[in-house]
MARDO-35829 format. One record per atom (N, C-alpha, C): residue in one letter; x, y, z. Coordinates in steps of 0.05 Angstrom, whole numbers, padded with zeros to 5 digits, always signed. Example, Ala and Ser with C-alpha at 12.3 -4.5 7.8 and 13.67 -1.06 7.14 Angstrom:
# residues 2
A+00264-00114+00156 A+00246-00090+00156 A+00264-00066+00156 S+00257-00045+00142 S+00273-00021+00143 S+00258+00001+00157 
***
This chain:
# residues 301
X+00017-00024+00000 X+00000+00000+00000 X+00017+00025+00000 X+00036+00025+00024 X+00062+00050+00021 X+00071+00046-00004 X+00077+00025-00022 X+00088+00032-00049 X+00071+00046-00074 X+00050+00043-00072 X+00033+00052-00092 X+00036+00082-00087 X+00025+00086-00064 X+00023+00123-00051 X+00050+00129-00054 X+00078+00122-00061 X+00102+00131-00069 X+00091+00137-00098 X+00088+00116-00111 X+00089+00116-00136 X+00074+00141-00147 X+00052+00148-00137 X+00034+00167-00141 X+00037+00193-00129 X+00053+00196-00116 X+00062+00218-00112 X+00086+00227-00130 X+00111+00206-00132 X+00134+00210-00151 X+00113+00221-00183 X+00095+00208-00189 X+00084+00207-00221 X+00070+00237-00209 X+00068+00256-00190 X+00054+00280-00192 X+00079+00295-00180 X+00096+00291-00177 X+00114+00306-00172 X+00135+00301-00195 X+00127+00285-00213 X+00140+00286-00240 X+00124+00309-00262 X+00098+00300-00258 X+00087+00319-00277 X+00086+00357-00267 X+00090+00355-00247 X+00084+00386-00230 X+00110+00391-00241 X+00137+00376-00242 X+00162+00383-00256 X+00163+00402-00280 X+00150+00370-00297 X+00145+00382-00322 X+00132+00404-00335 X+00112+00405-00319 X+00094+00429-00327 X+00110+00458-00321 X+00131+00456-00301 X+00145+00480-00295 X+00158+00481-00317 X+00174+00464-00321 X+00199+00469-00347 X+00186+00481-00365 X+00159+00467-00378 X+00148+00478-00400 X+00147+00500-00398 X+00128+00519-00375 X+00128+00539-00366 X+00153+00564-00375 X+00171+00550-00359 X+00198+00563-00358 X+00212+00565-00382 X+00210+00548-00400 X+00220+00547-00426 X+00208+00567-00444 X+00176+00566-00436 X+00159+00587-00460 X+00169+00614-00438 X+00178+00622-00420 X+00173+00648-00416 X+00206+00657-00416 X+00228+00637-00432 X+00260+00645-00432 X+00253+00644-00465 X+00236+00636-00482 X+00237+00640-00508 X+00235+00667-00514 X+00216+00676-00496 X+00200+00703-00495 X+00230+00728-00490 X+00230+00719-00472 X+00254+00736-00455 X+00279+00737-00468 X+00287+00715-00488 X+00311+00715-00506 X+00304+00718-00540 X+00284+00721-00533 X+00282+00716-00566 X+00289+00701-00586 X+00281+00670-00572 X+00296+00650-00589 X+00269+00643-00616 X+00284+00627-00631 X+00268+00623-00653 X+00244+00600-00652 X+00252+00578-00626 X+00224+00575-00625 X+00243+00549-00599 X+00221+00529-00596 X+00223+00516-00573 X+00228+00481-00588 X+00244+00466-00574 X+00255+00429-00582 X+00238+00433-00566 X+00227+00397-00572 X+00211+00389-00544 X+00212+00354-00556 X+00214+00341-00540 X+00201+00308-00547 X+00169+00312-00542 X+00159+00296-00564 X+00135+00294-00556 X+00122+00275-00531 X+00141+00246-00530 X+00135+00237-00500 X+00129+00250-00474 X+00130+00274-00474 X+00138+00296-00448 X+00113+00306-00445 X+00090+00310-00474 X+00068+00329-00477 X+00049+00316-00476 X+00037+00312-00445 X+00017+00298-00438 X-00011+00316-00442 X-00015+00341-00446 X-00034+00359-00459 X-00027+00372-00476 X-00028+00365-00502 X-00024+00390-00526 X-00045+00416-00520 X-00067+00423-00514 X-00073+00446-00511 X-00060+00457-00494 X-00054+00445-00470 X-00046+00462-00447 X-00009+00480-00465 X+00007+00469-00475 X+00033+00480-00484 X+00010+00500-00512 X+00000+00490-00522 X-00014+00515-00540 X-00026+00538-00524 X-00037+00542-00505 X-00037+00575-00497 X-00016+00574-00487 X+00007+00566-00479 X+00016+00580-00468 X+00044+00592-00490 X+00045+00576-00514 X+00065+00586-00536 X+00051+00615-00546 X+00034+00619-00549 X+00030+00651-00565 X+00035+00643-00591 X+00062+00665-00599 X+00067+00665-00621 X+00095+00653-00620 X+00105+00625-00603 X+00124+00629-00609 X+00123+00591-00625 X+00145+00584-00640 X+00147+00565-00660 X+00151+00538-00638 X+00146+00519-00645 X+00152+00493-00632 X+00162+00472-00649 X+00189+00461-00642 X+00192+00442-00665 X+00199+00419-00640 X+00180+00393-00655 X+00177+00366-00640 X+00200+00345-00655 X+00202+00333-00636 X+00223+00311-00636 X+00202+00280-00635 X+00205+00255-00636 X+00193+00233-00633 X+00200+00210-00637 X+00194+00200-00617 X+00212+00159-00614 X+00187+00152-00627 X+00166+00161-00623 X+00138+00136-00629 X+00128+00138-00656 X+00150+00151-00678 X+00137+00143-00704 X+00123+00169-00714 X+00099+00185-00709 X+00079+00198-00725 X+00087+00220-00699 X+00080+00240-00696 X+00062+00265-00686 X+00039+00268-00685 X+00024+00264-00662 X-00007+00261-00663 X-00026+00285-00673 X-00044+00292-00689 X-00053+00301-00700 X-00058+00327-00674 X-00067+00324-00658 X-00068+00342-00635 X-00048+00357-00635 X-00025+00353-00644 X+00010+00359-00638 X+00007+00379-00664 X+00010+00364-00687 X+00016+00385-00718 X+00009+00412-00721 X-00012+00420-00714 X-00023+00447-00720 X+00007+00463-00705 X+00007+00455-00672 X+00030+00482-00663 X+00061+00474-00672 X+00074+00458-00685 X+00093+00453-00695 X+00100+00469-00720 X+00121+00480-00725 X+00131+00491-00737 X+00149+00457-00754 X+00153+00438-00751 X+00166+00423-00763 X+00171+00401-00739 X+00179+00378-00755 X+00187+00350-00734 X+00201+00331-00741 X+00208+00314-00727 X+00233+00303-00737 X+00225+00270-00719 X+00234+00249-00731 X+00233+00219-00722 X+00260+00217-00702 X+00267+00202-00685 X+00281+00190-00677 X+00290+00154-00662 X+00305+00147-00681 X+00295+00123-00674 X+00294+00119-00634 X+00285+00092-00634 X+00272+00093-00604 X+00287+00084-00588 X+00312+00099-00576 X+00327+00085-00568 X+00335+00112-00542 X+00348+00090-00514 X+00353+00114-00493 X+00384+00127-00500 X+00375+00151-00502 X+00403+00173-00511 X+00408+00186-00485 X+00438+00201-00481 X+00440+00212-00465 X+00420+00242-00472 X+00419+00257-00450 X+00413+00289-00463 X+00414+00301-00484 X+00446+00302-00476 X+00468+00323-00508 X+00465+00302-00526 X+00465+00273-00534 X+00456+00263-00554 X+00430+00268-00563 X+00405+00274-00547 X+00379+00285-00556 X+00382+00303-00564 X+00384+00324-00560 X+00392+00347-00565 X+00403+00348-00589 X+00430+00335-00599 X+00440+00333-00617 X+00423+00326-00641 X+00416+00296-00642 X+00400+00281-00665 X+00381+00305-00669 X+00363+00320-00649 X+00342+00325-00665 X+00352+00353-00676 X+00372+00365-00672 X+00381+00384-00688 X+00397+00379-00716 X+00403+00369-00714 X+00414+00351-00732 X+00390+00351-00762 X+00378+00330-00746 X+00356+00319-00765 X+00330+00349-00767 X+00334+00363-00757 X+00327+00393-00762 X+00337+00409-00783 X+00362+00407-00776 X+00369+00424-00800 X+00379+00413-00817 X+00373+00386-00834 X+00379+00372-00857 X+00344+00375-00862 X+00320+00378-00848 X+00308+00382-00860 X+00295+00412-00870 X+00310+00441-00863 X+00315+00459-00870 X+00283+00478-00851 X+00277+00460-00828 X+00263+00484-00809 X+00279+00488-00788 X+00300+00481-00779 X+00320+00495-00763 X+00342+00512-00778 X+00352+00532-00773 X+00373+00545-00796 X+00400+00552-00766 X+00433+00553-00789 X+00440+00551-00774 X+00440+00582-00749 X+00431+00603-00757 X+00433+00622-00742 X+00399+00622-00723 X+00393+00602-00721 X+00376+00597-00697 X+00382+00605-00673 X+00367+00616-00651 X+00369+00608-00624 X+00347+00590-00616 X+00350+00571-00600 X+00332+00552-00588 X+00332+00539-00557 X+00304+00539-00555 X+00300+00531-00519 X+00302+00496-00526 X+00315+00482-00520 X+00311+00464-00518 X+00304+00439-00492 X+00287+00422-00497 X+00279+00403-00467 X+00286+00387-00465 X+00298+00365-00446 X+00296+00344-00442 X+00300+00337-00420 X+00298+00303-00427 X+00287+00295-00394 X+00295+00261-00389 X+00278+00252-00371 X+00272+00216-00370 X+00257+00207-00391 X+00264+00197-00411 X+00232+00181-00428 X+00226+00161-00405 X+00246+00143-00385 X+00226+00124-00373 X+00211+00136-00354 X+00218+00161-00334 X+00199+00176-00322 X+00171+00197-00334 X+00183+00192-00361 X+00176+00221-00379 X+00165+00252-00358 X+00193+00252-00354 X+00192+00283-00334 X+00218+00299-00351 X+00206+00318-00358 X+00227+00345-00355 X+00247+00344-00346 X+00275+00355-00346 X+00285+00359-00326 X+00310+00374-00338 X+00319+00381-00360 X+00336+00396-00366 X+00334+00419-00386 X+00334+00439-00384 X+00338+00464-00404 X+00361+00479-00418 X+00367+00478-00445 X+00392+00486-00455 X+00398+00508-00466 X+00392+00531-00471 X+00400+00548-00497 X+00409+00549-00509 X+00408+00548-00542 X+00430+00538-00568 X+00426+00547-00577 X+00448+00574-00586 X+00454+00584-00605 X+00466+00571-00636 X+00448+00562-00648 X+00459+00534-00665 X+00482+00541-00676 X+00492+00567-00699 X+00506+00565-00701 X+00539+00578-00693 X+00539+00586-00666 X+00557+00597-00640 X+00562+00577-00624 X+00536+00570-00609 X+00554+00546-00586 X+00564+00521-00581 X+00549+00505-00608 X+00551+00480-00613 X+00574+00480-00631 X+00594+00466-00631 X+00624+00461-00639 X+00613+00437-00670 X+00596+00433-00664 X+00590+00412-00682 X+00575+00421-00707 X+00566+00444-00707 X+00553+00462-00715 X+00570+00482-00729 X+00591+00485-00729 X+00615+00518-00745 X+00612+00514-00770 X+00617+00536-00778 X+00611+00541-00806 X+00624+00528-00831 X+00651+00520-00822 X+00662+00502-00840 X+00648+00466-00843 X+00630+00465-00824 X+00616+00439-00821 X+00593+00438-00834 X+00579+00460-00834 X+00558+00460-00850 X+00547+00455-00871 X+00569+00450-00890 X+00578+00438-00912 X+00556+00408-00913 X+00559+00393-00894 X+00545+00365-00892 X+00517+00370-00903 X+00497+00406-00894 X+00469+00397-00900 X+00470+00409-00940 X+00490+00417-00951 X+00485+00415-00973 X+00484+00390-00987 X+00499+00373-00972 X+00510+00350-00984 X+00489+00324-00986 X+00462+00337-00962 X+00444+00314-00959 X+00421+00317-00977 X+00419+00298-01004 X+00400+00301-01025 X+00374+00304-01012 X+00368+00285-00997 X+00341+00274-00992 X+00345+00269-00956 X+00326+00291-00944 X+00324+00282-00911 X+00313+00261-00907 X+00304+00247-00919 X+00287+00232-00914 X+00309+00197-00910 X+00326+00200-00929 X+00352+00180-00934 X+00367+00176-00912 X+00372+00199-00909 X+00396+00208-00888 X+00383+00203-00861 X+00361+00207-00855 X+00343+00195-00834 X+00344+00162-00823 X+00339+00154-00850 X+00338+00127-00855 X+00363+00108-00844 X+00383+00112-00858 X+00407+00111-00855 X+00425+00107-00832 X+00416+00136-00816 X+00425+00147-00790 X+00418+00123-00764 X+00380+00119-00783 X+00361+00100-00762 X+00377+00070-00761 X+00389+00062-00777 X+00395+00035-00776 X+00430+00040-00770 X+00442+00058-00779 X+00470+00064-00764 X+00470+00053-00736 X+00449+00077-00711 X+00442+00072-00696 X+00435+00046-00681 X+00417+00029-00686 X+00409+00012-00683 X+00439-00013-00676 X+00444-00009-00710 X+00468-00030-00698 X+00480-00024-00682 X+00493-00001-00676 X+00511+00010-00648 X+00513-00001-00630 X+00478+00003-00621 X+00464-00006-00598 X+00463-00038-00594 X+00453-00052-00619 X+00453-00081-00615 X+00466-00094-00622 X+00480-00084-00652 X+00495-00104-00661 X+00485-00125-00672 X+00497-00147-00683 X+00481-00171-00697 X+00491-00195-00690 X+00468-00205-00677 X+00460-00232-00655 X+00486-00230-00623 X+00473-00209-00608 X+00483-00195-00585 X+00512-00195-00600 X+00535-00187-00624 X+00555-00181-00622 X+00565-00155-00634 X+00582-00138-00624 X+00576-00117-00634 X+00591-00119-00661 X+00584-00094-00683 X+00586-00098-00708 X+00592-00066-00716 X+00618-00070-00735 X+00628-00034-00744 X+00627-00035-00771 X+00613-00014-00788 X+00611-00005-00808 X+00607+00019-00822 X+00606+00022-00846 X+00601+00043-00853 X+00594+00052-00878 X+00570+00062-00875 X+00550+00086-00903 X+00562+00107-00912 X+00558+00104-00937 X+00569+00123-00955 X+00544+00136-00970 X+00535+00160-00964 X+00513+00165-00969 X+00511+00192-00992 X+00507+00192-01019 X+00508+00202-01044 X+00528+00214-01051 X+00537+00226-01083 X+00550+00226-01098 X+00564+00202-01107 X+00556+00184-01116 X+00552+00158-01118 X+00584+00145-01136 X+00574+00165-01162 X+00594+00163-01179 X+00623+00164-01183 X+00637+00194-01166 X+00654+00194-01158 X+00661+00172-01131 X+00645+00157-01113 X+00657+00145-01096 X+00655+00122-01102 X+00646+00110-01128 X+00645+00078-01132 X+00672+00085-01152 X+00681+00110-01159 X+00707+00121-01166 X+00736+00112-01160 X+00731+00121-01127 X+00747+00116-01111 X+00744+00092-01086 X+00734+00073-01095 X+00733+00049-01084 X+00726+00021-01103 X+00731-00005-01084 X+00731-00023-01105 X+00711-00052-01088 X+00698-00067-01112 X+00691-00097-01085 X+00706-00109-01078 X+00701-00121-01050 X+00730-00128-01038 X+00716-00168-01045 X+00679-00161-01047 X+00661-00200-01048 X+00648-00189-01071 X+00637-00212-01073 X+00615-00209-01099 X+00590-00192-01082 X+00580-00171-01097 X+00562-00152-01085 X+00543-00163-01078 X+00528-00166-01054 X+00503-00179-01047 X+00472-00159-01060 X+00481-00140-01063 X+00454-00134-01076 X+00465-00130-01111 X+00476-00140-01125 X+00482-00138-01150 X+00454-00158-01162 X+00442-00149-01185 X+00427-00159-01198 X+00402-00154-01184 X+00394-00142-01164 X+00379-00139-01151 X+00351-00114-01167 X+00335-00112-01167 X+00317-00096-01179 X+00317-00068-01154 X+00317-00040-01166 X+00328-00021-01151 X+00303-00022-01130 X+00280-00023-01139 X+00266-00030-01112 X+00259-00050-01091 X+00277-00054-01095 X+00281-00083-01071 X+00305-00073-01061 X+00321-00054-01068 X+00341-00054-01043 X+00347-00027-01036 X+00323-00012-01041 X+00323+00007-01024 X+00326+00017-00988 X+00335+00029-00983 X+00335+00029-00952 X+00311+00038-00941 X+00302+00058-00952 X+00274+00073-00948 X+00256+00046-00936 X+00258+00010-00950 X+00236-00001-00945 X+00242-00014-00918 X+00236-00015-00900 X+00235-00023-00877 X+00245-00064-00881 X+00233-00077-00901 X+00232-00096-00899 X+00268-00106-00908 X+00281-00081-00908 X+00307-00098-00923 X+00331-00094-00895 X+00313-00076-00879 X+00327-00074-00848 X+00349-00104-00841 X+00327-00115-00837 X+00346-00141-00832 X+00375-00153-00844 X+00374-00150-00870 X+00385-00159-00891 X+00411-00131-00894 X+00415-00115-00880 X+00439-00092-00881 X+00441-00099-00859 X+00429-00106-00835 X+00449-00113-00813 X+00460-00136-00814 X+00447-00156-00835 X+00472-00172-00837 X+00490-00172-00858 X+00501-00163-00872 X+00515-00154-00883 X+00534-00138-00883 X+00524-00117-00852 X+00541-00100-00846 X+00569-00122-00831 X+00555-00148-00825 X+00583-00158-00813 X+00604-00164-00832 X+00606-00159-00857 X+00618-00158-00876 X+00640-00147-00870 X+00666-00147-00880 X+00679-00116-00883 X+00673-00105-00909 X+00675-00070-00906 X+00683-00049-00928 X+00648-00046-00915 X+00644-00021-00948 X+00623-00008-00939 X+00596-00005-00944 X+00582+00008-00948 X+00555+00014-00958 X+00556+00026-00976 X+00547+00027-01000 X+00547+00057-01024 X+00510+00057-01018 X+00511+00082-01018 X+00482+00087-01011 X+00474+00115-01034 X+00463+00107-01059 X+00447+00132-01076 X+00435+00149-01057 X+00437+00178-01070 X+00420+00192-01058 X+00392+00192-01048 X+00383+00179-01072 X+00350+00171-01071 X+00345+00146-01046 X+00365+00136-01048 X+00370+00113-01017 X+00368+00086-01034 X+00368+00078-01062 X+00377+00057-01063 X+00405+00047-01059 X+00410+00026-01051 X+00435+00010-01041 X+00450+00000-01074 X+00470+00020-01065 X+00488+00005-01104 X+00507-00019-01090 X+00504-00026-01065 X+00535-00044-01061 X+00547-00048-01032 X+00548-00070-01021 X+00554-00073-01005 X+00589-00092-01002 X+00603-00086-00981 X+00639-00096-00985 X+00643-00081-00997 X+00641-00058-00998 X+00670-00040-01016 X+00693-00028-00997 X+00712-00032-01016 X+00731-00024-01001 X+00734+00007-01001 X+00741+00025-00997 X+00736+00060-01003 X+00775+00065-01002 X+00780+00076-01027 X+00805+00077-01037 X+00826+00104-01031 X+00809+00121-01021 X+00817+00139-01016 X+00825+00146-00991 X+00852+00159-00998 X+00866+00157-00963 X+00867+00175-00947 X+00865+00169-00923 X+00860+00187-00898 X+00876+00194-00872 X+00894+00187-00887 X+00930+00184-00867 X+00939+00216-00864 X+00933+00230-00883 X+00938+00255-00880 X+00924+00282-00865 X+00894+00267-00865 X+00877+00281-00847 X+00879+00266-00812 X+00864+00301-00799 X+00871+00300-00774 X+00846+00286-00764 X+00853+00262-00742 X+00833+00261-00731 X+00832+00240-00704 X+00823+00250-00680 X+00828+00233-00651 X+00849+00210-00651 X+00860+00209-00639 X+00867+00182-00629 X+00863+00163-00615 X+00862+00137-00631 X+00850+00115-00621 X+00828+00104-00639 X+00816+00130-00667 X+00801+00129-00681 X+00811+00099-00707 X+00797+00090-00709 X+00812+00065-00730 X+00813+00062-00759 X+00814+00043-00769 X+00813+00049-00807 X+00791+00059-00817 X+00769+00049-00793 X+00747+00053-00812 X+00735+00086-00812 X+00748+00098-00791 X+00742+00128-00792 X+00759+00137-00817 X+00793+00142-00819 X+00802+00140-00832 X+00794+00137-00864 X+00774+00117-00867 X+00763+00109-00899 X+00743+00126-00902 X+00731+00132-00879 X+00709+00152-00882 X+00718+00178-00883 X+00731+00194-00859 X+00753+00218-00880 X+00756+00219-00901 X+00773+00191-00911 X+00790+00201-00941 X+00767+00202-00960 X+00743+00181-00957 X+00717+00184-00978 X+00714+00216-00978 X+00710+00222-00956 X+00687+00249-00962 X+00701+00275-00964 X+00726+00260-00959 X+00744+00289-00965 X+00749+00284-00999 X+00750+00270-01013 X+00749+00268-01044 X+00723+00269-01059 X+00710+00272-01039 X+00678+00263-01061 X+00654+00281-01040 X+00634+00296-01051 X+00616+00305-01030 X+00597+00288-01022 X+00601+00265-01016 X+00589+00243-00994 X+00579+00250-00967 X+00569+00233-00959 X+00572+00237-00930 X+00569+00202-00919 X+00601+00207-00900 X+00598+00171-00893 X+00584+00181-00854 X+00574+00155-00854 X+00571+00142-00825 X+00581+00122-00818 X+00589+00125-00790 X+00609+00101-00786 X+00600+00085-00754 X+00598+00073-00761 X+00592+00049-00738 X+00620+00037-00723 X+00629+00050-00694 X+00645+00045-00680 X+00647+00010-00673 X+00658-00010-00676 X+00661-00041-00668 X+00669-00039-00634 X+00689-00025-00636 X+00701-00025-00604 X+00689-00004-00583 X+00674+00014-00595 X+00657+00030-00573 X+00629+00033-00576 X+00625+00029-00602 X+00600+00031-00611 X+00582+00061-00613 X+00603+00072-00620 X+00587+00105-00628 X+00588+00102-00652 X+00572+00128-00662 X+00566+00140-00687 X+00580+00157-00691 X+00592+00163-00709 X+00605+00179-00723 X+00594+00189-00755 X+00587+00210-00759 X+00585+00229-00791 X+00607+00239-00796 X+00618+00249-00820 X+00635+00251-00831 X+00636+00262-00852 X+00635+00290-00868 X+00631+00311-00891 X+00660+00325-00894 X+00659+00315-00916 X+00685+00341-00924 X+00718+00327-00917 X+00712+00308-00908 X+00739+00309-00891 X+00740+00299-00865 X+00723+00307-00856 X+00720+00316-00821 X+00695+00308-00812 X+00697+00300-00783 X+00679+00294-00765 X+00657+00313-00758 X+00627+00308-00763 X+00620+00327-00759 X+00599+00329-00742 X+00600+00298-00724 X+00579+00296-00711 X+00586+00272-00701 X+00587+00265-00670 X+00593+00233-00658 X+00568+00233-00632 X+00548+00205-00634 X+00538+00200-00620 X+00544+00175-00605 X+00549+00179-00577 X+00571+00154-00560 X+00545+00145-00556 X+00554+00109-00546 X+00524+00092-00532 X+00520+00100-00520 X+00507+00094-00507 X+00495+00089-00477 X+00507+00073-00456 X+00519+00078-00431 X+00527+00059-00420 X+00510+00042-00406 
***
């Protein structure tokens, strides 16, 4: 009986939380003049109630569960998927800016309130201000380069979603490192070669699209392959085992980082690609434009 009356008090002293942050967030948008407010949608247990209290100011939603509920769309200025997986903060934070401004309703001279919190409590509990393109290092101007480079948000979404995924799981509990090479196709089947006979060769282009959910399976196993992904802009799959020929010994980058960052440098520093790279020994994410790193999401411990 004492455990329930915990429970029920923690779940109203979670929501009395949240409802402050929200609070506090719409009245520092106001006060700073930012361009509009992040939010996960898990957090927004009344969409009217955050609608009076935004005015006029913009809301862009974030989401593990797939859609934006129709209740949600009207006050959104724009939204973004994430796959469903527990991130730290600054990785929330990250992805959905990210995937913001590849789809061109975040810009980089935004300011933004951003939220986050517990998805397993779904409480509030942190507030950030981001100056997108000033405070975030990941974000400078010479990086920016990556959202010209992304044909289709919708790809790069895709992509990102199953990057992720393996990170996290890996294939049959072992972990697994690879890496997407995502458009300008031509020049990078240029500079790389098959290392096996291509598993999607002969394949009809709609059947090995990434866009289809049903071929999920079938790239994570494959990814245990070595070499890489060639990924068309449009998101069909030209090739899986390639080796990527271009070298990356000359560019700068962490130590301890391994070949396969390295292949991803030298790709995208020769070709306007953009690789992702699936860490084996730590299991982060890594992007990669131009040359350079331009975005790393660590697991979860």
């Amino acid at each position: 009986m004492e455990e329930k009356v915990q429970k029920r008090v923690e779940a109203g002293d979670g929501r009395h939380l949240t409802k402050t942050m929200l609070k506090t967030a719409v009245e520092l948008s106001k006060e700073l003049k930012a361009s509009g407010i992040l939010l996960y949608t898990e957090f927004l247990a009344d969409p009217q109630e955050i609608g009076q209290w935004l005015g006029e100011r913009s809301l862009i939603l974030a989401t593990r569960d797939g859609e934006v509920e129709e209740a949600l769309q009207p006050l959104a200025k724009g939204w973004v998927r994430i796959p469903p997986f527990d991130f730290g903060r600054a990785a929330m934070t990250k992805l959905a800016l990210l995937l913001g401004l590849s789809k061109g309703f975040i810009r980089p001279g935004d300011r933004l309130i951003c939220l986050s919190g517990s998805f397993h409590y779904k409480t509030l509990d942190s507030i950030v201000v981001v100056d997108v393109s000033k405070e975030l290092e990941i974000f400078s101007s010479a990086q920016l380069s990556l959202l010209e480079d992304i044909g289709r948000p919708e790809v790069f979404e895709a992509v990102l979603g199953i990057a992720l995924e393996l990170a996290r799981e890996g294939r049959e509990g072992r972990p697994v490192g690879t890496i997407f090479v995502l458009g300008d196709h031509e020049r990078v089947l240029q500079f790389s070669r098959q290392m096996i006979i291509n598993p999607f060769g002969g394949l009809p282009e709609e059947e090995r699209n990434i866009l289809d959910p049903h071929l999920k399976e079938s790239i994570k196993e494959f990814a245990a392959i070595d070499g890489a992904f060639i990924v068309r802009d449009d998101g069909v799959i030209l090739c899986a085992g390639r080796h990527l020929d271009a070298a990356g010994e000359d560019l700068q980058l962490p130590k301890g980082w391994g070949s396969r960052h390295l292949a991803a440098a030298g790709i995208t520093n020769v070709t306007k690609a953009v690789a992702i790279v699936v860490s084996e020994s730590t299991g982060a994410v890594r992007i990669f434009s131009r040359g350079k790193p331009f975005m790393e999401i660590e697991k979860e411990a």
